[in-house]
C-alpha positions in Angstrom: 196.9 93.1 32.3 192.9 94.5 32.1 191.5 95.3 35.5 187.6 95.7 33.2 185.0 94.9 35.6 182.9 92.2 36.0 179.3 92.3 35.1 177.0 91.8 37.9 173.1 92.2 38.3 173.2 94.1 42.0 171.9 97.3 41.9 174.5 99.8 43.8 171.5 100.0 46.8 171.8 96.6 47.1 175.9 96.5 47.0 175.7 99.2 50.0 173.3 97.0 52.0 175.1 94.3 51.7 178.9 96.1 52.6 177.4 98.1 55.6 175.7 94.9 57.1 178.8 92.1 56.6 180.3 93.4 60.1 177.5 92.2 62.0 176.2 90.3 60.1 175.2 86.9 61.3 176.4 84.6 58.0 178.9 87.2 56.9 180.4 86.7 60.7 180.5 82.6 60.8 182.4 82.6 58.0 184.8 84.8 58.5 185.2 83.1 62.3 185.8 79.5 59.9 188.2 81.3 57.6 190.6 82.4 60.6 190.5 79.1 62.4 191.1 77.5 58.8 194.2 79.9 58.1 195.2 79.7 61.6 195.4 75.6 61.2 197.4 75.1 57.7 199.2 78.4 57.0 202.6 78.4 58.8 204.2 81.4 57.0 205.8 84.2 59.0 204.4 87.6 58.5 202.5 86.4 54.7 201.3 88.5 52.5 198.2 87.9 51.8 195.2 88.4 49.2 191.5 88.3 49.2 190.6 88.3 45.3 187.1 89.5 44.9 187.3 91.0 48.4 183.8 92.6 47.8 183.4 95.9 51.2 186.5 94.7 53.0 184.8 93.1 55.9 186.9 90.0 55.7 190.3 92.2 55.0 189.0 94.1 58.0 188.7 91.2 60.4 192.6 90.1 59.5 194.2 93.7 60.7 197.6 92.8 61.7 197.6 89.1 60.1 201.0 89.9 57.4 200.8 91.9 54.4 197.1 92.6 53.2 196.2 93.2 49.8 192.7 93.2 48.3 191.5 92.7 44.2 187.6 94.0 43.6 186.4 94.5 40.0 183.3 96.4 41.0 184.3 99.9 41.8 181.6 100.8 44.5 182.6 97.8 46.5 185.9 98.6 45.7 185.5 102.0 47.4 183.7 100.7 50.6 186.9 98.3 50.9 189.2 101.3 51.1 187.2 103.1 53.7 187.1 99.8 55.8 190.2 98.2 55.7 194.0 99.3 55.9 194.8 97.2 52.9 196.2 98.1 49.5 193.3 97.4 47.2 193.1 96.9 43.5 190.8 97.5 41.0 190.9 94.0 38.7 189.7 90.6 36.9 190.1 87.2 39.1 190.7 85.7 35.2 193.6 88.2 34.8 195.3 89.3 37.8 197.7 92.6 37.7 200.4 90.5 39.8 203.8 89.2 38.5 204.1 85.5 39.6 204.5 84.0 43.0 203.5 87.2 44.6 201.5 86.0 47.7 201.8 83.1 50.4 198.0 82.6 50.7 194.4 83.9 48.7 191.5 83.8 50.0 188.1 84.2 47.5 185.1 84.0 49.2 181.8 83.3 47.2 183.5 84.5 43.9 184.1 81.5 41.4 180.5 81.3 41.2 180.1 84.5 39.5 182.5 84.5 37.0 182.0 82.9 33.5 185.6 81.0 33.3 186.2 79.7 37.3 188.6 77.5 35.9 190.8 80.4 34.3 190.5 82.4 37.7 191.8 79.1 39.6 194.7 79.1 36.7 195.6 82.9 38.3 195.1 81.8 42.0 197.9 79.5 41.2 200.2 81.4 39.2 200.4 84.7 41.9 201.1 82.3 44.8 204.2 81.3 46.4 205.6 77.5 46.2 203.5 76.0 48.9 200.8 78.7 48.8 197.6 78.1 50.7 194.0 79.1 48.8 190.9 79.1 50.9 187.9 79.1 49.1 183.9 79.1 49.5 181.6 78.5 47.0 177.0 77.8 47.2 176.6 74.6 46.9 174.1 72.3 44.7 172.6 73.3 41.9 169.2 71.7 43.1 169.3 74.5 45.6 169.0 77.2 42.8 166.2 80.1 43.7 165.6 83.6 42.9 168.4 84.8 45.2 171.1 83.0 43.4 170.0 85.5 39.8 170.0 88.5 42.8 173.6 87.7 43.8 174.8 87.5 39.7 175.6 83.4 40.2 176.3 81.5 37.5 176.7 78.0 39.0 176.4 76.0 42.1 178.8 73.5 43.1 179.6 70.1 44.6 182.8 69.5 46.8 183.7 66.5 44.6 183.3 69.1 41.4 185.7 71.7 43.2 187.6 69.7 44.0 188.1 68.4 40.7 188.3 71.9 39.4 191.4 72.9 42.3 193.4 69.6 41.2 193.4 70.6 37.5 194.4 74.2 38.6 197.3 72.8 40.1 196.3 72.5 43.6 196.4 69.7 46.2 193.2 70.1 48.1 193.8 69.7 52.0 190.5 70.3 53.6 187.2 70.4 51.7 183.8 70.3 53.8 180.2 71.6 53.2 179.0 74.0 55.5 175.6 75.6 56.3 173.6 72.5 57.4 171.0 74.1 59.5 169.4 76.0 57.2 169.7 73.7 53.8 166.1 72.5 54.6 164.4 76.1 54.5 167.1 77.1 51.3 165.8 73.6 49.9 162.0 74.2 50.3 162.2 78.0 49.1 164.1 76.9 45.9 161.3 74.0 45.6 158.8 76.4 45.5 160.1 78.9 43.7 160.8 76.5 41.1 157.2 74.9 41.1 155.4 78.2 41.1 157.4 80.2 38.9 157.3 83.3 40.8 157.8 86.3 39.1 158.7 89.2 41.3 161.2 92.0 41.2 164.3 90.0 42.2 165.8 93.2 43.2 163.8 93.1 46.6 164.7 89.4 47.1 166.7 90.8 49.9 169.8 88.5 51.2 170.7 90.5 54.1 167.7 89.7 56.6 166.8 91.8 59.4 166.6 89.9 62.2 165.7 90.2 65.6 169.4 90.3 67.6 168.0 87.0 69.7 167.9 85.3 66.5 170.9 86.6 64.9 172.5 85.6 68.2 170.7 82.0 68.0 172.0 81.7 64.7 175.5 82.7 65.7 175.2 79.8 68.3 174.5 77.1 66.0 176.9 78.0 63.3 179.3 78.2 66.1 178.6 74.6 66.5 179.0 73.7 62.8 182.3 75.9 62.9 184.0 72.7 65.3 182.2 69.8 63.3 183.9 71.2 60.2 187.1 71.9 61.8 187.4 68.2 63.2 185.3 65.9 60.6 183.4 68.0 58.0 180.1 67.8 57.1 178.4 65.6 54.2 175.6 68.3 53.0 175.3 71.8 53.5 174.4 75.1 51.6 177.8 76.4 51.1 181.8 74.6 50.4 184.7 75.5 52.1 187.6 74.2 50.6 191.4 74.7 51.3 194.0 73.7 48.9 197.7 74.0 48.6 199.9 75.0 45.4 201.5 71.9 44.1 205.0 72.4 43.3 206.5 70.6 40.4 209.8 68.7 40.8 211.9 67.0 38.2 
C-alpha cells in the first residue's frame, strides 16, 4: 500500500505553531476532554488497540498514555516527527484512502478534523471500516456548514464543510451505524459566522498564511473559554446540540450476518 503524502497549503512555520500550541491549547484541549468522555461512554474493549488516523503532533495520542495499544497514521512528515517526539506511540507515515494495515486490525479510530482535507472522504471512511475490528468504534470531528467558509478554512488545506445529516449519510454508506452524532462549538458560531460574512462580502485579499488559527490569548480568556466549552462538553454528552461550528460523530462498524 502507498504511504505518499497528502498535499496541504500550511507552511512548515505554521505546522510547528500549531503542534507546539495543541497542549494548551484552549480548543485543541475541549476536544480532546469530549473525545475521552466519548470513548470512555461507548468503547467497552479491554486493553484496545487503538488508532488516530491523521494524528497531526500527537497531542491527542499524548493525552491517551496508558489507554491500550496506541498507534498513530500522519502523511505529513513534519507533523509526523513532532508526533514521535510527543507521544509513546508507534507512528506511521501514510494515506487515510490507503491504509498500510491488514484488515480488522484495531478496536477503535479516532480522526479528528481530517475527512475534510482529503479529496475522497468517502474512500478514507471505506479504510476506517475495513482496519477495524467487528464492533469497532470510529470517533470522528469534522467543521461544520459550508455557509461558515472564510479565509481560515483555505489556511487549514479544507476542502469541504459538513452537515451532521451529510456525515452521517456518508458513515452509513461506509458501513457504519452511527451512535452519537452532535454539533459542537456553539459559543463562538456567531463571531465564525460574521467573520465568514464579511470576508465573503469584501473579498479580502491578504496573505492567508498570517490568518493565524492558534490565537494568543490572554490565560483569563483561554480559561473563560475553557469554562464554557466545559459547559457544552455535558450538553453534548446528555442531549446534543442543534448548531455549532464543528461535528462530533461516533459510529460503530456494522457487522454483516447471513
Amino acid at each position: 500500500m502507498s504511504e505518499t503524502p497528502l498535499k496541504t497549503s500550511l507552511t512548515d512555520s505554521l505546522f510547528s505553531s500549531l503542534y507546539e500550541a495543541e497542549d494548551d491549547y484552549w480548543w485543541s484541549a475541549a476536544r480532546r476532554s469530549l473525545v475521552t468522555r466519548l470513548l470512555q461512554r461507548c468503547c467497552e474493549f479491554k486493553n484496545p488497540r487503538l488508532i488516530d488516523v491523521g494524528c497531526g503532533g500527537g497531542g491527542f495520542l499524548k493525552s491517551l498514555a496508558g489507554y491500550g495499544k496506541l498507534f498513530g497514521v500522519e502523511s505529513s512528515s513534519s507533523a509526523a516527527i513532532h508526533a514521535l517526539g510527543k507521544s509513546s506511540a508507534k507512528i506511521i507515515r501514510g494515506d487515510a484512502t490507503d491504509l498500510p494495515f491488514k484488515d480488522r486490525s484495531f478496536d477503535i479510530l479516532t480522526s479528528l478534523d481530517v475527512i475534510e482535507h482529503l479529496d475522497s472522504d468517502g474512500d478514507a471512511l471505506k479504510e476506517y471500516h475495513r482496519i477495524l475490528t467487528d464492533d469497532g468504534i470510529v470517533i470522528l470531528t469534522v467543521p461544520a456548514f459550508e455557509f461558515l467558509w472564510s479565509p481560515r478554512d483555505t489556511v487549514l488545506a479544507h476542502k469541504r464543510r459538513y452537515t451532521a445529516r451529510g456525515l452521517k449519510r456518508l458513515l452509513t454508506k461506509a458501513g457504519f451505524k452511527v451512535m452519537k452524532c452532535s454539533y459542537t462549538n456553539l459559543f463562538y458560531f456567531p463571531g465564525l459566522l460574521i467573520y465568514s460574512l464579511f470576508s465573503t462580502a469584501f473579498k479580502r485579499k491578504r496573505n492567508l498564511e498570517k490568518t493565524m488559527f492558534v490565537l494568543a490569548l490572554p490565560k483569563w480568556v483561554s480559561t473563560f473559554f475553557s469554562r464554557i466549552l466545559k459547559v457544552e462538553e455535558l450538553i453534548v454528552m446528555h442531549i446534543g446540540m442543534p448548531i455549532g461550528t464543528s461535528i462530533i460523530c461516533t459510529a460503530k462498524k456494522e457487522t454483516k450476518t447471513n
